[in-house]
C-alpha positions as a LaTeX table, in Angstrom:
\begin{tabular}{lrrr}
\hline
Residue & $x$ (\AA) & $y$ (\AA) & $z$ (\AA) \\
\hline
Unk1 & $-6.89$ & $-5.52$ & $-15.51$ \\
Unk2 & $-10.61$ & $-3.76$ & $-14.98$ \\
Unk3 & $-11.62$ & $-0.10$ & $-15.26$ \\
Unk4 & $-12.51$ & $-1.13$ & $-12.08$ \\
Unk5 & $-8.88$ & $-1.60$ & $-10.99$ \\
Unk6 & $-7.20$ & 1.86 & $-12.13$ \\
Unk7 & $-10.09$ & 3.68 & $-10.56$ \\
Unk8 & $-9.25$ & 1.86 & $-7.08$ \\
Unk9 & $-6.21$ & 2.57 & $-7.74$ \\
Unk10 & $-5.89$ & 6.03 & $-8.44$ \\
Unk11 & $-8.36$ & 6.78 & $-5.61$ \\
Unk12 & $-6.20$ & 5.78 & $-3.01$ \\
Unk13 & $-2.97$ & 7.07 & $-4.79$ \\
Unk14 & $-4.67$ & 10.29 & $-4.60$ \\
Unk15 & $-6.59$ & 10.08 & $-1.02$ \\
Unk16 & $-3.15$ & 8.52 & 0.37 \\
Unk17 & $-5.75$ & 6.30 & 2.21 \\
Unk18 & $-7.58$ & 2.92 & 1.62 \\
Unk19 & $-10.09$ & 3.79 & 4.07 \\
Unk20 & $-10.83$ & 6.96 & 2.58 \\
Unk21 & $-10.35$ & 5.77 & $-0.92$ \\
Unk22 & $-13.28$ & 3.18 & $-0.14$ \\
Unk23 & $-15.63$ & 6.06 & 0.56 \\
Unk24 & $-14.52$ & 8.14 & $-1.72$ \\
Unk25 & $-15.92$ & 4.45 & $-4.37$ \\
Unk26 & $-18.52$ & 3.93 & $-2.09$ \\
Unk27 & $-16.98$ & 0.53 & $-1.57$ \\
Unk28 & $-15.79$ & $-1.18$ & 1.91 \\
Unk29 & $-12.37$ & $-1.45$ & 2.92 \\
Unk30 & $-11.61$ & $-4.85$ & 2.49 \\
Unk31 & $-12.78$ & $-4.52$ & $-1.34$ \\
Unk32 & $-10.56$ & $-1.81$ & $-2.07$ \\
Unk33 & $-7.30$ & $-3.51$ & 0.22 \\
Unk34 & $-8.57$ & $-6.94$ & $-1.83$ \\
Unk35 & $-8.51$ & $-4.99$ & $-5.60$ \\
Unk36 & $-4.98$ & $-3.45$ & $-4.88$ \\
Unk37 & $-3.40$ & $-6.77$ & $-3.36$ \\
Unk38 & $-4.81$ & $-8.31$ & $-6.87$ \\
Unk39 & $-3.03$ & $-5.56$ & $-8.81$ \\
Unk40 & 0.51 & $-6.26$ & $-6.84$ \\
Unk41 & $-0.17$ & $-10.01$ & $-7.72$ \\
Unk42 & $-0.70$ & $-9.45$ & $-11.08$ \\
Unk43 & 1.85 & $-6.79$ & $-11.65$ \\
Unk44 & 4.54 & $-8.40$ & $-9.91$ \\
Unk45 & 5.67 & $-5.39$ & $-7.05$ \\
Unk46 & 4.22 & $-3.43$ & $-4.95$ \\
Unk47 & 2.33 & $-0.21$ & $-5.82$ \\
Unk48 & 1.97 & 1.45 & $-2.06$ \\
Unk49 & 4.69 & 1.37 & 0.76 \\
Unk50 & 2.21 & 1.31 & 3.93 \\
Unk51 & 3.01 & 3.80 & 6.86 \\
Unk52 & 0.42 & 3.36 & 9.48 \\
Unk53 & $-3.03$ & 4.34 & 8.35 \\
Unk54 & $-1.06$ & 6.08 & 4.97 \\
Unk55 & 0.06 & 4.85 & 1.95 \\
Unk56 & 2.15 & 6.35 & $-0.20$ \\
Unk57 & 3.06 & 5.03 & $-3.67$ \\
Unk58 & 6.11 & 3.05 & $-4.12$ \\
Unk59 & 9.17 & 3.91 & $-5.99$ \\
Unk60 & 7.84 & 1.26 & $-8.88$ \\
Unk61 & 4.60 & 2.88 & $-9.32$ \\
Unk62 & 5.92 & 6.52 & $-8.83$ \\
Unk63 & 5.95 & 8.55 & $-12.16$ \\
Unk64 & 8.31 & 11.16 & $-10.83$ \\
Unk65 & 10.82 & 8.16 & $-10.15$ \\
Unk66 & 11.20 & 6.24 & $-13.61$ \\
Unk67 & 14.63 & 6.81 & $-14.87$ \\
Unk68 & 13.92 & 8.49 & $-18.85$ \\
Unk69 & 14.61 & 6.58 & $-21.82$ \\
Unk70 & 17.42 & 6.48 & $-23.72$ \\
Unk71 & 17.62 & 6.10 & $-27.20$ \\
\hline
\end{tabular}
């Protein structure tokens, strides 16, 4: 996993949209679609649940949804 990769990333986790996360990089579309489909593969779920034009993350990438550790 790249720099390169959590920056992607985090832009459209924060945009809430490839398209706008790609300007935002000053990268196309299909780069930034390619870099998180490469992330899911390598990760092994899904980081966004796509609605439409907007993404939103998925439960398995959501902070505010991890159960806490018990010790």
């Amino acid at each position: 996993m790249e720099t390169r990769d959590l920056q992607t990333f985090l832009a459209v986790a924060e945009t809430g949209s490839i398209t706008k996360a790609a300007v935002l990089l000053e990268r196309s579309q299909p780069s930034v679609t390619r870099t998180i489909q490469e992330l899911e593969a390598k990760l092994g779920f899904s980081l966004l649940q796509r609605a439409g034009r907007r993404v939103m993350l998925s439960d398995e990438a959501s902070p505010s949804k991890k159960k806490p550790a018990v010790s």
